[in-house]
ROLOFI-218692 format. One record per residue (C-alpha): residue number from 0; x negated, y negated, z negated. Coordinates in steps of 0.1 Angstrom, whole numbers, plus 5000, padded with zeros to 4 digits. Layout:
! residues N
+-----+------+------+------+
:   n :   px :   py :   pz :
+-----+------+------+------+
: NUM :    X :    Y :    Z :
...
+-----+------+------+------+
END
This chain:
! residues 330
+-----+------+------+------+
:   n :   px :   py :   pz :
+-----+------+------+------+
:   0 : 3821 : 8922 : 5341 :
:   1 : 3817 : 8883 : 5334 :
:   2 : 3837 : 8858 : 5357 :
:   3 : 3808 : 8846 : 5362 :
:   4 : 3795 : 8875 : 5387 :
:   5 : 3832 : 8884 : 5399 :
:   6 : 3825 : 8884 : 5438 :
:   7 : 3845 : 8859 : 5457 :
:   8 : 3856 : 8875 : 5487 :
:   9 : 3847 : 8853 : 5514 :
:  10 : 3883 : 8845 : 5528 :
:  11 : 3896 : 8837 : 5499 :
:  12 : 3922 : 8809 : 5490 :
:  13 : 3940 : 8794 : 5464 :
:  14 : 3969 : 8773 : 5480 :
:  15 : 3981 : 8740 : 5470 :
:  16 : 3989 : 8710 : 5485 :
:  17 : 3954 : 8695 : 5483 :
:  18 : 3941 : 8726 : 5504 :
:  19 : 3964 : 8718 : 5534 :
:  20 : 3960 : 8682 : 5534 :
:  21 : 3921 : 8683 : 5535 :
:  22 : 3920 : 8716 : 5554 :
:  23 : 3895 : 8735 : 5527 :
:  24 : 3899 : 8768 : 5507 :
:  25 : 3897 : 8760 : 5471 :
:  26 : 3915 : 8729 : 5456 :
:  27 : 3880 : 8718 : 5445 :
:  28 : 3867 : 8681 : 5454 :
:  29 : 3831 : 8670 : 5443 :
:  30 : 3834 : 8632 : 5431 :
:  31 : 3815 : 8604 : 5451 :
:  32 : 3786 : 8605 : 5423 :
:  33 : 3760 : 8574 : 5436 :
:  34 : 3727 : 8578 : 5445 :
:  35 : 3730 : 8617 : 5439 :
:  36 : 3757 : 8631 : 5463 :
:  37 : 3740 : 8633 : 5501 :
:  38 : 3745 : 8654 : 5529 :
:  39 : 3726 : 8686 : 5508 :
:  40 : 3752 : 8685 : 5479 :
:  41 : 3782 : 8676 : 5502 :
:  42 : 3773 : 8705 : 5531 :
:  43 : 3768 : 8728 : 5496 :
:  44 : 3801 : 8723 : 5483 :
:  45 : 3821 : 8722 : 5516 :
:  46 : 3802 : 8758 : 5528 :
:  47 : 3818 : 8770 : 5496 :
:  48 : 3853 : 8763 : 5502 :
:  49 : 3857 : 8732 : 5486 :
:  50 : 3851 : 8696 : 5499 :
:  51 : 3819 : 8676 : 5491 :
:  52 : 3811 : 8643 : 5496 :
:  53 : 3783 : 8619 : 5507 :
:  54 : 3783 : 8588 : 5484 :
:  55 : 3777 : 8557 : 5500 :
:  56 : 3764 : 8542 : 5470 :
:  57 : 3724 : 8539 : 5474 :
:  58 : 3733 : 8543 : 5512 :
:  59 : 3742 : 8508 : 5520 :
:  60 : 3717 : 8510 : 5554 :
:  61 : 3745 : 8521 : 5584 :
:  62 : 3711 : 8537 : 5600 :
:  63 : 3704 : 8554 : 5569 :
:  64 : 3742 : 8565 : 5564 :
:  65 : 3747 : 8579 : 5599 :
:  66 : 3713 : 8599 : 5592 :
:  67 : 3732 : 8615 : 5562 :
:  68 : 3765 : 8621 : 5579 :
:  69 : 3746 : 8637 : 5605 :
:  70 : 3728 : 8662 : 5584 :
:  71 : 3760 : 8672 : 5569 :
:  72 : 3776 : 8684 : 5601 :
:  73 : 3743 : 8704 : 5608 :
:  74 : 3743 : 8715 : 5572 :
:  75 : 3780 : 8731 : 5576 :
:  76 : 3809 : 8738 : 5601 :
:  77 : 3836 : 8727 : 5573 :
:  78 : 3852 : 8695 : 5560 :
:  79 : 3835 : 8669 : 5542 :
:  80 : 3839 : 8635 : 5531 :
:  81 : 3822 : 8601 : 5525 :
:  82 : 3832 : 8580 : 5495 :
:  83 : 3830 : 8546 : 5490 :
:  84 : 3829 : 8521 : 5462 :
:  85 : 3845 : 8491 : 5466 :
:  86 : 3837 : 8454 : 5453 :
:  87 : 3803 : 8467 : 5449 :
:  88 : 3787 : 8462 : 5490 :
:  89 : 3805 : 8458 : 5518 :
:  90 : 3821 : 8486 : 5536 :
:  91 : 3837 : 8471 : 5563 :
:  92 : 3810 : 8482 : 5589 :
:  93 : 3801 : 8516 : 5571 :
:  94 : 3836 : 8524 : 5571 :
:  95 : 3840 : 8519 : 5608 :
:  96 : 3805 : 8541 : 5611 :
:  97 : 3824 : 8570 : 5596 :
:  98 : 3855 : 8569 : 5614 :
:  99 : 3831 : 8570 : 5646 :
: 100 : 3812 : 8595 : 5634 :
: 101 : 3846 : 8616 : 5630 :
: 102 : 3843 : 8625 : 5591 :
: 103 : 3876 : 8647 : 5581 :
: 104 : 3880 : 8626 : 5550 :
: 105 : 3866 : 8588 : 5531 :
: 106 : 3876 : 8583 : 5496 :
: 107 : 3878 : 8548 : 5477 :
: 108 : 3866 : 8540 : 5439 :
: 109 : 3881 : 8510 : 5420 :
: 110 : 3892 : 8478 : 5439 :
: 111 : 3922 : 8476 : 5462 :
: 112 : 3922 : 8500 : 5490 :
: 113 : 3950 : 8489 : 5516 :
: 114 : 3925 : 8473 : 5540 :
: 115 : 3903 : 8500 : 5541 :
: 116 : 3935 : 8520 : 5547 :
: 117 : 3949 : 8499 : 5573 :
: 118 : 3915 : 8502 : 5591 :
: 119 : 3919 : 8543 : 5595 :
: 120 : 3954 : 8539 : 5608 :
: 121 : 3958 : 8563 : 5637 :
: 122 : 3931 : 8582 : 5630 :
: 123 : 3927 : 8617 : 5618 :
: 124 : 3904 : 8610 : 5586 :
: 125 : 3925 : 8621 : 5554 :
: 126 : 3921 : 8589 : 5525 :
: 127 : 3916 : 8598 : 5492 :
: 128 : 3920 : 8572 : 5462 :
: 129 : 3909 : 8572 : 5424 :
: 130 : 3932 : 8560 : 5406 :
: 131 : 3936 : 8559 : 5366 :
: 132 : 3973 : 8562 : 5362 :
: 133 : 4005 : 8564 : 5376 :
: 134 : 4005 : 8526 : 5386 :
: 135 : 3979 : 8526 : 5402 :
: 136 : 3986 : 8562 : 5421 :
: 137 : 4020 : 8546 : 5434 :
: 138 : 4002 : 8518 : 5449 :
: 139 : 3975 : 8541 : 5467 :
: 140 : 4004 : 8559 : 5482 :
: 141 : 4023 : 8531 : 5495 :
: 142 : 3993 : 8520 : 5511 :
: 143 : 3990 : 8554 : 5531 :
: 144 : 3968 : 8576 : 5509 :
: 145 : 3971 : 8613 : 5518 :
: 146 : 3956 : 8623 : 5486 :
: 147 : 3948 : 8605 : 5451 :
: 148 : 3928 : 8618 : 5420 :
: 149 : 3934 : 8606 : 5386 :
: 150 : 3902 : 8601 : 5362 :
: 151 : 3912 : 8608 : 5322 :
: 152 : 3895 : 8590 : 5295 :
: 153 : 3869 : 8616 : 5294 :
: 154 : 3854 : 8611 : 5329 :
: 155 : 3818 : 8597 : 5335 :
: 156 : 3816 : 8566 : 5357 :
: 157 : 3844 : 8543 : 5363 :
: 158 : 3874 : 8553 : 5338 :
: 159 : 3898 : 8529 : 5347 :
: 160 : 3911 : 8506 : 5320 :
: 161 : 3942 : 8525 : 5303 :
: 162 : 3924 : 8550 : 5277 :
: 163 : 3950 : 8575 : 5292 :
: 164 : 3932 : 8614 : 5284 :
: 165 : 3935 : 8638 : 5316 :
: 166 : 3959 : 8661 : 5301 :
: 167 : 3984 : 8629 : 5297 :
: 168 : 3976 : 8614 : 5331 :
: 169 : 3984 : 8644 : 5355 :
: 170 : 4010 : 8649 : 5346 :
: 171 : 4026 : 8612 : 5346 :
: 172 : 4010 : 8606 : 5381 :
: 173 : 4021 : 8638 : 5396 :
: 174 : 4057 : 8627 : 5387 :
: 175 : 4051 : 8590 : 5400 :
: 176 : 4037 : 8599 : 5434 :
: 177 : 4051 : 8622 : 5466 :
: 178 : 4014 : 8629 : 5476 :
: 179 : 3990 : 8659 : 5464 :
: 180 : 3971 : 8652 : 5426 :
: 181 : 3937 : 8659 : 5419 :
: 182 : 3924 : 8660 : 5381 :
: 183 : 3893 : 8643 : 5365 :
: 184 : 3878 : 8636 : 5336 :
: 185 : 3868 : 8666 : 5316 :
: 186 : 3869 : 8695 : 5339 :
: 187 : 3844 : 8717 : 5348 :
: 188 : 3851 : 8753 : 5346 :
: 189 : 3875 : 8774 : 5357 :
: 190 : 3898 : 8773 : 5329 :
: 191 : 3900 : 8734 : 5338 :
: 192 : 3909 : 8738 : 5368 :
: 193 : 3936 : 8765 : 5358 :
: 194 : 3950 : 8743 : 5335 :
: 195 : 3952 : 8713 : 5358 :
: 196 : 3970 : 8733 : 5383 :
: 197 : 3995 : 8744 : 5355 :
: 198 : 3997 : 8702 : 5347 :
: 199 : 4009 : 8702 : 5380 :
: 200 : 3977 : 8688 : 5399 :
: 201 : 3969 : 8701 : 5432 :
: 202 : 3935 : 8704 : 5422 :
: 203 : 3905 : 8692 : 5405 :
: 204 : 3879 : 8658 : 5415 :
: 205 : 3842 : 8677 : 5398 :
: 206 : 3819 : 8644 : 5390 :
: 207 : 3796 : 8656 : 5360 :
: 208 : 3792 : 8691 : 5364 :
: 209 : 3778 : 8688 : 5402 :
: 210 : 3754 : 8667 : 5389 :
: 211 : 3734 : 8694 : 5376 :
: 212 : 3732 : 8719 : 5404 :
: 213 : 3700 : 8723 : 5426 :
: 214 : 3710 : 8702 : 5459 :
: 215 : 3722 : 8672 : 5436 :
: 216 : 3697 : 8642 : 5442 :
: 217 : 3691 : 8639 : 5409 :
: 218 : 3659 : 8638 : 5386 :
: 219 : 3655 : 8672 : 5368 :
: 220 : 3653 : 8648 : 5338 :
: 221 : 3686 : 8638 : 5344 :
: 222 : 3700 : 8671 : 5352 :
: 223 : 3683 : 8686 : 5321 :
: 224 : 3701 : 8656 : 5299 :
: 225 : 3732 : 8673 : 5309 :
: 226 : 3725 : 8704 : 5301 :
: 227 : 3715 : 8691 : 5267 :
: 228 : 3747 : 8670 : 5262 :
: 229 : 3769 : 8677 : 5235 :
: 230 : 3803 : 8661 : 5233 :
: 231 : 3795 : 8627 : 5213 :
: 232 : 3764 : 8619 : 5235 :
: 233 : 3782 : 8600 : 5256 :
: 234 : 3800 : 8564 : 5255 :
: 235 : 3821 : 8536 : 5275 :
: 236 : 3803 : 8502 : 5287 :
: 237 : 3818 : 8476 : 5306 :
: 238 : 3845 : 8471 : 5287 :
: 239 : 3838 : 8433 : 5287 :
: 240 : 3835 : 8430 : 5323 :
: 241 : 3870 : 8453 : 5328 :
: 242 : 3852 : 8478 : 5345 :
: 243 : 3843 : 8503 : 5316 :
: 244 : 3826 : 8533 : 5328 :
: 245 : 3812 : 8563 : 5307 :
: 246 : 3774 : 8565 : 5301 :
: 247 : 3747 : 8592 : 5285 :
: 248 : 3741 : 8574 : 5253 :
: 249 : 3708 : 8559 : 5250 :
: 250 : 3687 : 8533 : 5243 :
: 251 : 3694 : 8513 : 5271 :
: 252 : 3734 : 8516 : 5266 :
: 253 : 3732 : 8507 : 5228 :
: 254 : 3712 : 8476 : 5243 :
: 255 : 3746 : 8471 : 5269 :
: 256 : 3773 : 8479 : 5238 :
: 257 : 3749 : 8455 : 5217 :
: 258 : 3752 : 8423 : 5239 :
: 259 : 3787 : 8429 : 5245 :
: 260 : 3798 : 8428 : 5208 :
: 261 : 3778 : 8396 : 5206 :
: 262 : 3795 : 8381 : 5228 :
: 263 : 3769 : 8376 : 5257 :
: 264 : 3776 : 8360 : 5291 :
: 265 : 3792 : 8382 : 5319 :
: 266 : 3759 : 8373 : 5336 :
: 267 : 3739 : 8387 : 5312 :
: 268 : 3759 : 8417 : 5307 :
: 269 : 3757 : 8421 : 5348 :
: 270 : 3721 : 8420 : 5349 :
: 271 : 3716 : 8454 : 5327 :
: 272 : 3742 : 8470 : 5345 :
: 273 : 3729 : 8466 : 5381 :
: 274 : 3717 : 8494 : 5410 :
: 275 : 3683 : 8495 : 5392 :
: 276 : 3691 : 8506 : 5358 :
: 277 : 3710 : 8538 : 5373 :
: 278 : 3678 : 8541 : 5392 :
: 279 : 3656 : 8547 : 5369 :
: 280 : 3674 : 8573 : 5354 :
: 281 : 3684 : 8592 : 5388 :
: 282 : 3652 : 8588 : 5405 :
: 283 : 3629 : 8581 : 5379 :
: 284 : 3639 : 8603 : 5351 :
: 285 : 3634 : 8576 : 5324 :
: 286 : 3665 : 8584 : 5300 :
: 287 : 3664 : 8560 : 5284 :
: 288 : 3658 : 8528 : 5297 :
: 289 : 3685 : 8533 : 5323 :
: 290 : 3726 : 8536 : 5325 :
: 291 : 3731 : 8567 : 5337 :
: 292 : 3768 : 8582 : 5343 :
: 293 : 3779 : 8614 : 5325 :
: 294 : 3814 : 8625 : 5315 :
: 295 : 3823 : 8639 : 5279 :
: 296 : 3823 : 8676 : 5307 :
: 297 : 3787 : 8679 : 5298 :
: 298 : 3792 : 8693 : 5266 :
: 299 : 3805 : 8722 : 5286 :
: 300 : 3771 : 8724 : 5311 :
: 301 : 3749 : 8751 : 5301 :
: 302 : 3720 : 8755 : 5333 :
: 303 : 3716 : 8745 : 5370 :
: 304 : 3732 : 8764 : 5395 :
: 305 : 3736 : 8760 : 5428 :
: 306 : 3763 : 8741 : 5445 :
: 307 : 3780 : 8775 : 5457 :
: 308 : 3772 : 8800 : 5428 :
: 309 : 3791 : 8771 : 5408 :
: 310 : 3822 : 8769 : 5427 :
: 311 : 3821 : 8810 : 5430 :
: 312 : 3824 : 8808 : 5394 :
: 313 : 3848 : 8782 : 5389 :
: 314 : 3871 : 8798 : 5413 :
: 315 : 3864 : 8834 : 5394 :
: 316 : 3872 : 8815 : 5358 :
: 317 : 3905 : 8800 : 5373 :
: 318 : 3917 : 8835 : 5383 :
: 319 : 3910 : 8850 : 5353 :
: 320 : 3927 : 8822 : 5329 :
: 321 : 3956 : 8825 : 5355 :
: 322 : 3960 : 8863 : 5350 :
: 323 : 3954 : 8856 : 5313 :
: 324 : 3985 : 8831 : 5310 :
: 325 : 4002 : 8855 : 5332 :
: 326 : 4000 : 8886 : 5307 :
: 327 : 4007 : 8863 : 5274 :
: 328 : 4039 : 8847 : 5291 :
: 329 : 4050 : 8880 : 5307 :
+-----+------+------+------+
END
């Protein structure tokens, strides 16, 4: 029998300390993903045992927000969470919205988190942060984080500026911080999350892969372009603004890598990285006149399940890899 079919009892657990902070089975976390994640994906995930999350990104409307947290707690019974972006809208009032809404968990992405923090204190909402090293993972966790995730080099979307690979960043951040470690950037099977646990991660932040499964808002254009992917189809923009991010390569990105080796204005460089170029890709399905985020994972995405059968699988493939090491170290 494949992992893939193993069944899953449906009380099943893996432990760590990620599990007990945010109250779910599997130490599996689906990244904030604008524009795609909403309540469908986030309710998906959660009913499975791990966490999802509603992006706030494309949800800027606190109407249109609340509509979505709603849906999620009619989708599922379980814990979900709400990420938000910072520096790119302001949260201030959509934050608030959440904690009224009582939403187990709100996670941040780039930016300085503290006042967002301070704004949950005495609450019950758990506070994720991404962070891209140790440095950064410190800081989260002075400023009251229960929980940080680390994004490796290989991630789609925001990398962070250090270059560090995942298999180099758990394990420095899990030795820098007190609090539980999830891993990014490249995982997204089973074995990867096995092997992050063995790095000493509490668990695994899933950006790229939940892209392409069924309740993802996503384009099947854009979907299908990760399933296509192959390991070198992807590349890092930004770098001259000092927000690089990882991008399907296209013709819109060489345009972006183009201007920015010629030296062109930040302005310039800002107006082909805006909202609209990732929605033309995520809504649209135009690959290539659009920035659209995918992590070097893809090369490891071979069809479109859904949300659960994925996580199912991934939690079948980290059992097996464990029970694997387990026979070859004795």
């Amino acid at each position: 029998m494949s992992t893939a079919s193993m069944h899953i009892p449906p009380m099943d657990r893996i432990e760590t300390r990620a599990t007990h902070a945010l109250n779910i089975r599997y130490p599996i976390v689906q990244g904030g993903l604008a524009r795609i994640a909403k309540a469908e994906l986030a309710a998906a995930v959660s009913n499975a045992g791990g966490m999802g999350q509603i992006a706030v990104a494309g949800l800027s409307d606190p109407d249109v927000l609340r509509a979505e947290i709603r849906k999620a707690k009619r989708l599922t019974q379980a814990p979900f969470g709400v990420n938000f972006p910072i520096g790119h809208l302001k949260i201030d009032a959509l934050l608030d919205l959440t904690i009224e809404e009582g939403v187990t968990a709100v996670s941040f992405t780039g930016g300085n988190p503290q006042p967002y923090i301070r704004r949950l204190e005495g609450t019950d909402t758990r506070v994720m942060v991404l962070v891209s090293g140790p440095e950064q993972a410190q800081k989260a966790e002075q400023a009251g984080a229960h929980v940080v995730a680390t994004v490796g080099y290989e991630g789609g979307g925001h990398i962070g500026r250090s270059d560090l690979t995942t298999i180099v960043a758990i394990p420095l951040v899990v030795r820098a911080v007190g609090i539980p470690v999830l891993a990014g950037g490249g995982i997204a099977d089973g074995a990867g999350l096995a092997a992050a646990l063995a790095l000493g991660a509490d668990g695994v932040e899933i950006g790229t892969r939940f892209i392409a499964v069924k309740e993802a808002f996503a384009h099947d254009n854009y979907k299908d372009a990760v399933v296509r992917a192959n390991a070198s189809d992807t590349v890092v923009v930004k770098r001259s603004l000092g927000t690089p991010g990882r991008a399907l390569a296209n013709a819109w990105t060489e345009r972006i890598l183009s201007a920015e080796a010629e030296g062109q204005s930040r302005e310039a460089i800002f107006e082909m990285v805006k909202a609209d170029a990732n929605e033309r890709g995520v809504f649209g399905g135009d690959m290539e006149s659009s920035l659209v985020w995918v992590g070097q994972a893809a090369a490891m995405v071979d069809d479109v399940p859904s949300a659960g059968e994925y996580v199912e699988r991934m939690v079948a493939e980290a059992k097996a890899a464990g029970k694997r090491l387990a026979r070859l170290l004795g």
